[in-house]
C-alpha positions in Angstrom: 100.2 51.3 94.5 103.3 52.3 96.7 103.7 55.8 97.8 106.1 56.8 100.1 105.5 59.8 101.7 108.6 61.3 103.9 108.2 63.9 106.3 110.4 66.0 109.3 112.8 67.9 107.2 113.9 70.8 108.0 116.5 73.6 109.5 119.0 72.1 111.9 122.2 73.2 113.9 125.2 71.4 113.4 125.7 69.4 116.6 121.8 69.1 116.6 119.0 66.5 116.0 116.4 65.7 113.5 114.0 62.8 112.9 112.8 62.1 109.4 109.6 59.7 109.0 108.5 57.7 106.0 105.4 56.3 105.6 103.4 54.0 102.7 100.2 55.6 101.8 99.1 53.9 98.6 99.2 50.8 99.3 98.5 47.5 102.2 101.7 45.9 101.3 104.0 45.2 103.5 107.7 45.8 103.2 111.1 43.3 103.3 113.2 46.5 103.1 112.8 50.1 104.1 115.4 52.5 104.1 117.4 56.1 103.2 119.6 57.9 101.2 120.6 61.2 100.7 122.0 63.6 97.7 123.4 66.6 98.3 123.3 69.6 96.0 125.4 68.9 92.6 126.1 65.3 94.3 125.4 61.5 93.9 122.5 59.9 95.6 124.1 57.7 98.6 123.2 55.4 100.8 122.8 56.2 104.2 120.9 53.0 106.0 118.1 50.6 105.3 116.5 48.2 107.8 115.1 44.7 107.1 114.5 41.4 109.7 117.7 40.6 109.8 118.8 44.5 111.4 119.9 47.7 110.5 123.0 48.2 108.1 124.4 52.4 108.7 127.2 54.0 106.4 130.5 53.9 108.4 129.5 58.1 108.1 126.9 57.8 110.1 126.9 54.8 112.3 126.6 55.9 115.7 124.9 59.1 115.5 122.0 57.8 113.3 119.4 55.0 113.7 116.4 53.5 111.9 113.6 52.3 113.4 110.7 51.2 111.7 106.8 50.4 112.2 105.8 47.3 109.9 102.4 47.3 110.6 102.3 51.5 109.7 104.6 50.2 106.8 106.7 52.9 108.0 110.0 54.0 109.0 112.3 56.1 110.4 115.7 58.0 110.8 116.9 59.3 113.6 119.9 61.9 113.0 121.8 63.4 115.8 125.2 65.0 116.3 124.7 66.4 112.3 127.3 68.2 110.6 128.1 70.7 108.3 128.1 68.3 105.4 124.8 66.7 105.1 122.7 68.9 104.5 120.8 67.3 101.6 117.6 65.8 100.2 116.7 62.4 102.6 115.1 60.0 100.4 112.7 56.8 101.6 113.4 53.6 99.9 111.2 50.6 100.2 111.3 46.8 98.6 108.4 44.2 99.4 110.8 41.2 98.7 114.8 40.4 98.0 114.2 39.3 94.8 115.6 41.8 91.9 112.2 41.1 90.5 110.9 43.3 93.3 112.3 46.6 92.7 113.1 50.0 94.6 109.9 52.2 95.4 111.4 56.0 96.5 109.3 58.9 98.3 110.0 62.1 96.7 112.5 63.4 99.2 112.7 65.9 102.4 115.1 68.5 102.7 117.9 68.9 105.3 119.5 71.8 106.2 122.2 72.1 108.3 123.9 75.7 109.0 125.1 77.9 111.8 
C-alpha cells in the first residue's frame, strides 16, 4: 500500500532556502508521477510542480527558485525552495501516480509545514 511520507519542513527566512523530501514507504511500486502542492491557511490546495520522464512542469510562481528532483529507485522525491517569500508559508503536500491513466489515481503524504517569517 502507498504511503508517502514527507519530511524537511520547517522555519525559514524569507530570502532563505529549504528542501522538502518525500519518500514511499508502504509499498515497491514504482511511480509515473511524483510531485507537490501547497495550501495555505484558510486557502485552496495548489499546485506547485510534479516531475515525470518527460521533465519537470513549475507554477509560473515558482519557476526559477524551485526545483524537483527525484530518486525512482528510493521512489522518492524532492523540492528544492530557495529565494522564499512572505507568502508561502503553507502545508507542502507529496503527490504520487503509478501510471497516466485516470484509473490510476492521486496518492498524497499527509503534509509538512512551512513557515516563512522575519
Amino acid at each position: 500500500q502507498v504511503k508517502l511520507v514527507e519530511s524537511g519542513g520547517g522555519f525559514v527566512h524569507p530570502g532563505g532556502s529549504l528542501r522538502l523530501s518525500c519518500e514511499d514507504v508502504g509499498s515497491s511500486f514504482t511511480f509515473w508521477m511524483m510531485g507537490w502542492y501547497r495550501q495555505a491557511q484558510g486557502g485552496q490546495r495548489e499546485f506547485v510542480a510534479t516531475i515525470t520522464d518527460e521533465g519537470p512542469v513549475y507554477a509560473h510562481s515558482v519557476k526559477g527558485r524551485f526545483a524537483i528532483p527525484r530518486d525512482t529507485v528510493k521512489s522518492a522525491v524532492y523540492l528544492e525552495m530557495s529565494r522564499l517569500e512572505f507568502d508561502e508559508p503553507a502545508v507542502y503536500y507529496c503527490v504520487a501516480q503509478r501510471r497516466p491513466e485516470p484509473s490510476f489515481g492521486l496518492h498524497w503524504g499527509q503534509g509538512t509545514q512551512v513557515t516563512v517569517s522575519s
